[in-house]
matplotlib code that plots the C-alpha trace (Angstrom):
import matplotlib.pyplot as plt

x = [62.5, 64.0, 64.6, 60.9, 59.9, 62.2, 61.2, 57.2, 58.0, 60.2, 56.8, 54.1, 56.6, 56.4, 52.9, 51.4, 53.9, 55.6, 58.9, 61.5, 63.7, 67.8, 67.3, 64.7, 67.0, 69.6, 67.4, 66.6, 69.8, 71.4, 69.2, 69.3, 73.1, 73.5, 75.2, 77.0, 77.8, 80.5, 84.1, 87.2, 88.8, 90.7, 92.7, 94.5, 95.6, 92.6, 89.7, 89.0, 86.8, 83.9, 82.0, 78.5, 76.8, 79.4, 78.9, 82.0, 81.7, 84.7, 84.9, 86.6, 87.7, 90.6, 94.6, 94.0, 90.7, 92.2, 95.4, 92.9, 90.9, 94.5, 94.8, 90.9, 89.3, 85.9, 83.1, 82.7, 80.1, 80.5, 78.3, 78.6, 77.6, 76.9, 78.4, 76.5, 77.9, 77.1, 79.9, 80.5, 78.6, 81.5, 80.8, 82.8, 82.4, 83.3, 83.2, 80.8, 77.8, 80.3, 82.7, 80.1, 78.2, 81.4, 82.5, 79.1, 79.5, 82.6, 81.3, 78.4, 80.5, 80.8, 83.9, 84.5, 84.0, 84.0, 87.7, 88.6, 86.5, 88.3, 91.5, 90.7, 89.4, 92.9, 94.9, 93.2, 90.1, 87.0, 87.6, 90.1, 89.2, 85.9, 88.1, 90.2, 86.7, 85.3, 88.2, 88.9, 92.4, 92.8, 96.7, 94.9, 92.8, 95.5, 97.6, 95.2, 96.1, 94.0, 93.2, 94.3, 93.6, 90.8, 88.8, 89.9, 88.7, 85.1, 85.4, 85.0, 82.3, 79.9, 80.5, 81.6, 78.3, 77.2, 80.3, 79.2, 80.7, 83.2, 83.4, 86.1, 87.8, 87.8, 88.6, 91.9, 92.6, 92.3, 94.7, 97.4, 96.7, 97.7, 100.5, 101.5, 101.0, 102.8, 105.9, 106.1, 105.9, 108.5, 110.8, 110.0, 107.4, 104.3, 100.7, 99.7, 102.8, 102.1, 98.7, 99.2, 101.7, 98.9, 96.0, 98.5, 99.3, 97.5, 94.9, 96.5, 99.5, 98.7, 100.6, 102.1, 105.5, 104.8, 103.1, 105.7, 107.8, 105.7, 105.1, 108.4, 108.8, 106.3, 107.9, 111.1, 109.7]
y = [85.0, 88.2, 86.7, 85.3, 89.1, 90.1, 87.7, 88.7, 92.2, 91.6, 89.5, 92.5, 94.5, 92.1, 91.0, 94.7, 95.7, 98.5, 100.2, 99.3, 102.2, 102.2, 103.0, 100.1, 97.6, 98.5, 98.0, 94.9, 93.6, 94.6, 92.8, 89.5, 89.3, 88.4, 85.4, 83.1, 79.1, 77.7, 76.8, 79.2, 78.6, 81.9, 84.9, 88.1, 90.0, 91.3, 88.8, 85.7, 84.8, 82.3, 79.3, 79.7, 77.1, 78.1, 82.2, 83.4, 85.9, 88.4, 88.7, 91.5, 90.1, 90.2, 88.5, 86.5, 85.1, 84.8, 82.9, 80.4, 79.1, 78.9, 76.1, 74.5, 73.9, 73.1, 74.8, 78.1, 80.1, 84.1, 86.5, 89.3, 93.3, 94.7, 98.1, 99.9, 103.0, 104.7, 103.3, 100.1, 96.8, 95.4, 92.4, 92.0, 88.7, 87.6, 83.9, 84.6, 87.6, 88.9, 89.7, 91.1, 93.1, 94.6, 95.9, 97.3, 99.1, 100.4, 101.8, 103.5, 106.3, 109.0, 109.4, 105.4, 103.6, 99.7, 99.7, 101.7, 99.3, 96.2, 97.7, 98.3, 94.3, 93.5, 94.9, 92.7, 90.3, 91.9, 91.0, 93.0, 96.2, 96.6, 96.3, 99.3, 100.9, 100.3, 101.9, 104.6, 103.1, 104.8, 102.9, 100.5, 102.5, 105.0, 102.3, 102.3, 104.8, 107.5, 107.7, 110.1, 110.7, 112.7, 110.0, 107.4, 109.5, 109.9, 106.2, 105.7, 108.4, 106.8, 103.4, 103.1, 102.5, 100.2, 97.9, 95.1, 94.9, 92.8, 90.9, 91.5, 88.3, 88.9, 92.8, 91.0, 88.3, 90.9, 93.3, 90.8, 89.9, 93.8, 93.9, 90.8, 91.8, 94.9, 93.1, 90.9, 93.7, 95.6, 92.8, 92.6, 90.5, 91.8, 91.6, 88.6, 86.9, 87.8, 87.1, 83.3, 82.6, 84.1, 81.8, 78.8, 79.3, 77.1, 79.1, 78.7, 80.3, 83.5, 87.3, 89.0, 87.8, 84.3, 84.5, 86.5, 83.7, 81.0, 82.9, 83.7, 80.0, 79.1, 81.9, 80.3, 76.7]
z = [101.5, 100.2, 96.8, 96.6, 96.9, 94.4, 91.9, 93.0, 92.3, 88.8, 87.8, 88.3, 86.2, 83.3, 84.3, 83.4, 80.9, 83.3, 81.8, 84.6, 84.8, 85.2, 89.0, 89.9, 87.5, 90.0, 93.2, 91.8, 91.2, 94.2, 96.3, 94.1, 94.5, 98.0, 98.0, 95.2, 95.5, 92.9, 92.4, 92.1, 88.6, 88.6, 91.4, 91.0, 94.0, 95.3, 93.4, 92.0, 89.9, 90.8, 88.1, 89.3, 87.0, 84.0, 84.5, 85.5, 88.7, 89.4, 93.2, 95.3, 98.0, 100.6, 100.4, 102.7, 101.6, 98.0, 99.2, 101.6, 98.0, 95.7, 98.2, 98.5, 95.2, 96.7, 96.2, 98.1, 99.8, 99.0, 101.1, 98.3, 98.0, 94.6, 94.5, 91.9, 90.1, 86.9, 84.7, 86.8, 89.0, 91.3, 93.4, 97.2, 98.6, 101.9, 103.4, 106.1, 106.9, 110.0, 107.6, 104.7, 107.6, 108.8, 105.0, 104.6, 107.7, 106.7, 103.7, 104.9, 106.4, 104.2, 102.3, 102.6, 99.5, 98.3, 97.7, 101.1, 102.6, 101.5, 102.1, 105.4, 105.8, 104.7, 107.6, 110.7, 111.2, 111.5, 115.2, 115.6, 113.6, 115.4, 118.9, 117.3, 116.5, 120.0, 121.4, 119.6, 118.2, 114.8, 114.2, 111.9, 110.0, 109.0, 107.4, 104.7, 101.4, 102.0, 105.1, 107.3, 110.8, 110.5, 108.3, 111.0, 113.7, 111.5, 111.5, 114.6, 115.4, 113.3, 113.8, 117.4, 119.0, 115.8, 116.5, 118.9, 122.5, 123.4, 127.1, 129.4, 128.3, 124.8, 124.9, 126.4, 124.3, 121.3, 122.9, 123.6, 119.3, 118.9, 120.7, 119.0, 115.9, 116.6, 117.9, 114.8, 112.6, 114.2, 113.7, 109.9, 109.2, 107.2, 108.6, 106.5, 108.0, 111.5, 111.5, 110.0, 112.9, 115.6, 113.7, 114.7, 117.7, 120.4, 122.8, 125.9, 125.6, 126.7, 127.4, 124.8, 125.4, 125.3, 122.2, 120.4, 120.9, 119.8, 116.7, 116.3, 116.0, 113.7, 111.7, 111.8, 110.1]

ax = plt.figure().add_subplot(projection="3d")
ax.plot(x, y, z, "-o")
ax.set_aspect("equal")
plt.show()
């Protein structure tokens, strides 16, 4: 639907001969670039880059998004943003809208920009930074390269009541994920680590101590 307006729009431009200017060229292409189907034939770090149709796409994206596809080479959805600059178009794709809403909430606090954003989106699951949010828990947020505690706690002022509720049962099962992380790290591992192990573990071992030592296991395969 959007797209059919954007086309309708980019028609009565060409139709009468009216100069696009710089500004509507970027309207226009930020809201044409919202989602991108293909294969991955390429990753760094933080990106890969996406065949859609033989045009080669670079995609921001997180680690752990970019380690998941170095192992599937199907083709992949992206839910992207276009971050347009002066000097520079960068794309940020994510594998579903939770996680593309999220990072665009993220970035619309002042001070927060694309990169911030994603680095941000690398520490936890989008779960568990808007529980942090919620709750006014700025340990994740200042993990990131700068930002300190007053950006965290700007953060979560402006985003708080934005970040969807959680129910009693999953406000718990999120906490004892924290503390689990928390535990793992202290003992060494690195997020990415910690946070594989937790994915693996089954969902009915529960309390924090229990699942330290099942992912202390998997750890140890």
């Amino acid at each position: 639907m959007l797209h059919t307006k954007v086309k309708r729009i980019y028609q009565v431009y060409t139709l009468y001969a009216i100069p696009l200017s710089y500004t509507a060229a970027k309207v226009l292409l930020v809201l044409m670039i919202a989602q991108l189907k293909g294969t991955v034939i390429s990753s760094r770090i933080d990106s890969i880059v996406l065949d859609v149709n033989g045009v080669g796409y670079q995609i921001h994206t997180t680690l752990e998004i970019v380690n998941k596809l170095n192992k599937e080479k199907s083709k992949v959805i992206f839910f992207t943003h276009l971050a347009v600059r002066e000097t520079s178009m960068d794309i940020y794709g994510f594998l579903n809208e939770e996680e593309v809403n999220f990072f665009e909430l993220l970035i619309s606090v002042s001070g927060v920009g694309p990169k911030s954003g994603l680095s941000i989106m690398n520490l936890e699951t989008v779960s568990a930074l808007s529980y942090a949010i919620a709750h006014g828990d700025t340990t994740y947020l200042t993990k990131v390269s700068g930002i300190g505690r007053k950006s965290a706690e700007k953060i979560i002022i402006e985003l708080r009541d934005k970040i969807t509720s959680f129910d009693e049962n999953g406000v718990s099962a999120h906490k004892e994920d924290k503390d689990t992380l928390d535990a793992l790290q202290s003992l060494g591992y690195s997020v990415r680590e910690a946070r594989e192990a937790l994915k693996s573990l089954p969902k009915d071992i529960s309390g924090t101590g229990e699942r330290v030592t099942a992912a202390l296991k998997q750890l140890g395969k």
